[in-house]
N, C-alpha and C positions, 0 to 999 in steps of 0.2 A: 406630760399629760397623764390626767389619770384615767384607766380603762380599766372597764370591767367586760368578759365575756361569759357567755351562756352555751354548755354544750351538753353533751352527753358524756361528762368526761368520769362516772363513779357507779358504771357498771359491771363491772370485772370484765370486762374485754380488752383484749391489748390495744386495738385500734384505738378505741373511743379515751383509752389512758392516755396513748402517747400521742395524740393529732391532738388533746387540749396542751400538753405537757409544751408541744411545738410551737402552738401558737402564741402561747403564755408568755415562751422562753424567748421567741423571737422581736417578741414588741416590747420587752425585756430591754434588750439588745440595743435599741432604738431611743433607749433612754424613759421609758415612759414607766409607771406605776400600776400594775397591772394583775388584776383578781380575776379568781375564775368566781361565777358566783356560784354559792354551792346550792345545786337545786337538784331536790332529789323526789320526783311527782311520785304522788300515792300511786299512780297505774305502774308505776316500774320496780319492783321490790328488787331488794337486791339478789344478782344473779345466783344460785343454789340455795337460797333462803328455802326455808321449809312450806311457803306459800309458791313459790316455783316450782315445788318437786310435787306439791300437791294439783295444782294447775295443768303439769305437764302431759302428753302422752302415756311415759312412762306409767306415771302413777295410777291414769283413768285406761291402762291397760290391764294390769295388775287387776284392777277393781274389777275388770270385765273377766277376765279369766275364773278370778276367783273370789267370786261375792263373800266368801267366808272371811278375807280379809280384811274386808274395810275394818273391823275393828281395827287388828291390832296394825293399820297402817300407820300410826305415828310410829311403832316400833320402825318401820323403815325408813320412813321421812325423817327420823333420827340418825339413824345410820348414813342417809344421805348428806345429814348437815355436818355430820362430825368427817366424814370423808375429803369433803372441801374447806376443810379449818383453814387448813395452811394454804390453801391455793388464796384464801379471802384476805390473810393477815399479808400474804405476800402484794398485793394491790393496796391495802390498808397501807401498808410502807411504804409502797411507793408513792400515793397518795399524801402522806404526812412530809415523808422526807422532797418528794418534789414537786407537789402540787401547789401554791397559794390561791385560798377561796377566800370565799367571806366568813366573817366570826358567826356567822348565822346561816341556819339551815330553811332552807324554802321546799313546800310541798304542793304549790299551784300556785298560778297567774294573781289570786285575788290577794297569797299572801307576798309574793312580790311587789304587788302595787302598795301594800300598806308598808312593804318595806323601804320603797321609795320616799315613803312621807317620813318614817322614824327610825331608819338605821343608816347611822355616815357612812358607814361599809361600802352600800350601794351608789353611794352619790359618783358619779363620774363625769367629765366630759363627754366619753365616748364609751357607748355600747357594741358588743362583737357580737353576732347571732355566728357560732364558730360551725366547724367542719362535721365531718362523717355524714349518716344518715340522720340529722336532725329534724327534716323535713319528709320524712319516709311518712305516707298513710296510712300504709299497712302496720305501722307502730304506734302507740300512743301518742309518743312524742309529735309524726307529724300531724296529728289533729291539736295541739298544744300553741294553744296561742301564747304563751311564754317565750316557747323557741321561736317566734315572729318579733321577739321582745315587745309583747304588746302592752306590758306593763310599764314602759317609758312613754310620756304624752308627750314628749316630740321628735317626730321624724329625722329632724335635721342632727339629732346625736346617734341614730341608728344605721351600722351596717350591715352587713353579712360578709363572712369571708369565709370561700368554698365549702357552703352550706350544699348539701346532699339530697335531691329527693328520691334518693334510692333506686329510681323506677325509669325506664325509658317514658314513661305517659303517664297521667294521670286525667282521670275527668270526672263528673257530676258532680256530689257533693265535695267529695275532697278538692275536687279542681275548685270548687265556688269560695270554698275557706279557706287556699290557698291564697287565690286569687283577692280576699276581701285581705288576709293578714302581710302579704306583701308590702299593700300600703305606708306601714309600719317603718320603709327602709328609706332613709335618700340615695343609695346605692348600695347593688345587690351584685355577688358575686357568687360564682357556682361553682363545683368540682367537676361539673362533665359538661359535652358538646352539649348532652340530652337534657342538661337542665338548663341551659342556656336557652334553648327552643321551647320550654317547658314556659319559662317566665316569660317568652316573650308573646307567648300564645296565649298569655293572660293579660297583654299590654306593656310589660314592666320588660326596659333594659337591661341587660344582665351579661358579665363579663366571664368569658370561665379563667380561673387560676389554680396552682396545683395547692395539693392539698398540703396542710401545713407541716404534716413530717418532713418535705423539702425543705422547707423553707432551712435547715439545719443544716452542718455537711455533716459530713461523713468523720470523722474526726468528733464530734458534739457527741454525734450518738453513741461513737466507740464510750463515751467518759459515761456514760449512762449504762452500757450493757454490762453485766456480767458474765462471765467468761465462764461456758459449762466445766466439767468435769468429763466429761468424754471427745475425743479424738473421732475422723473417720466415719463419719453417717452421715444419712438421707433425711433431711428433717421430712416428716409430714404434718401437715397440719389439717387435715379434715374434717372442716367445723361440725358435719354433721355425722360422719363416721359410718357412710353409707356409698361410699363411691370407688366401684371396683378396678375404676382405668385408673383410680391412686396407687390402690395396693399393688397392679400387674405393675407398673413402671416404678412402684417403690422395690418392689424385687427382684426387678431384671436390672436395676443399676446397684443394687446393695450386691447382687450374684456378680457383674461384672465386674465392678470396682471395689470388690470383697469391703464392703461399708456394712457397719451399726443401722438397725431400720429405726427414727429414737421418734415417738409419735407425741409431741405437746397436745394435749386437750383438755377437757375441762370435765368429761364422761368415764365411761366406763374403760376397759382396755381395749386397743386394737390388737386382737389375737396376731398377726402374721410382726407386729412390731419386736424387737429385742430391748427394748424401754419405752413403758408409757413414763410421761410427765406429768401429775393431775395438779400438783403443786407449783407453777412456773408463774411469778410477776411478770410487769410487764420489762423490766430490767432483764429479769433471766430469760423472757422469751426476745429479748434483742437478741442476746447472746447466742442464744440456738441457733438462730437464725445466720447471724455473725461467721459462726464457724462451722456450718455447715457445709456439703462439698456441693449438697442439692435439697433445694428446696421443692417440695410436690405441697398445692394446698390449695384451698377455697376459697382466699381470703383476701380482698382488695389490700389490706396491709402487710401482709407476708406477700405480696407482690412489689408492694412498695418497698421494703426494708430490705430484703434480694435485691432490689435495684442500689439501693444507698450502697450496700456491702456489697456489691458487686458479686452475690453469688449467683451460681445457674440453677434455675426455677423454671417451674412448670405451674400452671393456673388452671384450676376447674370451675366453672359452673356449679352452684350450689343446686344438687340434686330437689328437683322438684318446685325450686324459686323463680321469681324474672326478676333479678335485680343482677342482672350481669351488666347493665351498661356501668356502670362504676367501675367495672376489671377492667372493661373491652376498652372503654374509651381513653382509659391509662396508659394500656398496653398498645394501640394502635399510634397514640400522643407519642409515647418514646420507641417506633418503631419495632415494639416486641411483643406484637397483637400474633405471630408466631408461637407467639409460649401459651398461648389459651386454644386450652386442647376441650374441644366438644364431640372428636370421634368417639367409638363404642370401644377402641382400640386405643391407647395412647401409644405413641411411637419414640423414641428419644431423638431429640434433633441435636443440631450442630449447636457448638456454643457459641454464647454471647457475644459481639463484638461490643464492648461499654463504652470505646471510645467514642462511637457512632453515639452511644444511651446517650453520655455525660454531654455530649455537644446538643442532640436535642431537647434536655431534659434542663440543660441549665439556660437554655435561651426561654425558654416559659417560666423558669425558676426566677426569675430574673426580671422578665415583664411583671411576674405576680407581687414583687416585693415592691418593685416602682409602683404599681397600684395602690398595692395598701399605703406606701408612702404618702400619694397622693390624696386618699383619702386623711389621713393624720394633719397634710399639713392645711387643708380645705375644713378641720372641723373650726 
């Protein structure tokens, strides 16, 4: 069969790299012919591009401070681009070497639909509306009738597989264009409880399934990760590099277990860390990950890939956001709604039992792939 899917898969985020890389890889697997389509909307530039750093906080901080600089801010905005060189060619590669797209690049709904009419690329049996936060409001993306695949005119080759709306709730406008772009699907599948009740609160049936870095073992992704150069530390992962129950329990378990603090990010440094990583694909942050003794982080995927590799993790709330029901409702699915620490304190707890993980995690792992099955053999 030939498929093509549509994600958020060429943002520099590890998540959004490796849940299309999964889904891609897994329908692969199944025999079928299978493209991501490369869609990259003019609202999303690429992650540290120099129209991000000028967008950001940082930069309209700066400006506030010190009016004198707005001039010479591309001197910084330079500095900023050339700082994440290597972090961009490192996804650039991963991208090349394991991503298949289409020969053709999309930048909105209106140039998708004329791609439908004049590029074979695009022709498929079946359409995937794929994982992560694709249906997030608060994003571009989820106001992007693209990610509804609304540029296919019939329903009966579109589906969704563990599509995201980020959010425990949504309503008014976004709920009404959620609610109108739905349409779009003959069957819709979620990543959480909360979007499951989300779709149906708009009338439309909806399945939840895990998200598609399961759908891999643990074995796949080893052949995917590279192996760091360091022994012995505490990965952190702190998307926003503001959360202080990270750094106390990154350093009361580096002082016990005399461990490396080694902090992957995509900013500036985490002063208490002994290595930042600003430079890390989504390859080398498997790897981190991999061989870490503890994982501490923000991040629905470094929740998920600690589970794959069976390391002990700890999960935060992103400081000042409401999109936890995507940790929570992972974490409580495979029994280790435990590991999501919202006190003012974080505590070390006891470790993981996985055998308990891997018996709940592959009875969902397992329903979700008979679904999509099922979907495959119904198109």
């Amino acid at each position: 069969m030939r498929i093509r899917t549509i994600t958020c898969h060429d943002v520099c985020n590890y998540g959004a790299s490796l849940q299309a890389y999964a889904l891609m890889r897994h329908l692969q697997g199944l025999g079928n012919e299978v493209e991501i389509i490369d869609y990259l909307p003019d609202y999303k530039p690429p992650r540290h591009s120099l129209a991000t750093f000028y967008n950001s906080g940082r930069a309209a901080a700066v400006a506030k401070i010190a009016p004198w600089l707005k001039r010479p801010m591309a001197f910084w905005q330079n500095r900023h681009e050339l700082k994440f060189q290597k972090r961009r060619r490192a996804f650039e590669a991963f991208k090349a070497e394991r991503l298949i797209t289409t020969g053709a690049e999309y930048h909105n709904n209106k140039e998708l639909e004329k791609g439908m009419k004049a590029d074979k690329d695009m022709e498929a049996d079946l359409y995937i509306a794929g994982s992560d936060q694709i249906w997030n409001p608060f994003y571009g993306n989820g106001r992007d009738p693209a990610y509804y695949c609304a540029f296919v005119d019939d329903p009966r080759r579109c589906i969704s597989y563990a599509a995201s709306f980020g959010k425990s709730n949504i309503t008014g406008d976004d709920k009404l264009f959620a609610q109108q772009q739905l349409a779009n699907f003959r069957a819709i599948s979620v990543r959480e409880t909360t979007g499951v009740k989300i779709a149906r609160s708009m009338g439309f049936d909806a399945v939840q399934v895990v998200d598609p870095v399961f759908l891999l073992s643990r074995d796949e992704w080893g052949e995917v990760a590279k192996e760091p150069k360091i022994n012995g530390y505490v990965l952190v992962y702190d998307f926003l590099h503001n959360d202080p129950r990270i750094e106390e329990l990154a350093r009361h378990l580096a002082r016990k277990e005399h461990l490396k603090i080694v902090s992957v990010n995509d900013g500036g440094k985490l002063g208490y860390a002994d290595m930042n990583i600003n430079d890390a694909g989504p390859a080398e942050f498997l790897g981190y990950v991999r061989g870490a003794s503890y994982v501490l982080a923000s991040s629905f995927h470094a929740a998920a890939f600690s589970t794959i590799f069976k390391r002990d993790f700890y999960i935060f709330p992103l400081v000042g956001h409401d999109n936890s029901s995507r940790m929570t409702d992972f974490l409580n699915s495979a029994g280790l709604g435990s590991r999501f620490i919202t006190q003012k304190t974080a505590t070390e707890l006891e470790g993981i039992d996985f055998g308990r993980v891997d018996k709940l995690l592959g009875e969902q792992v397992e329903a979700s792939k008979q679904w999509l099955e099922k979907q495959l053999e119904n198109n």
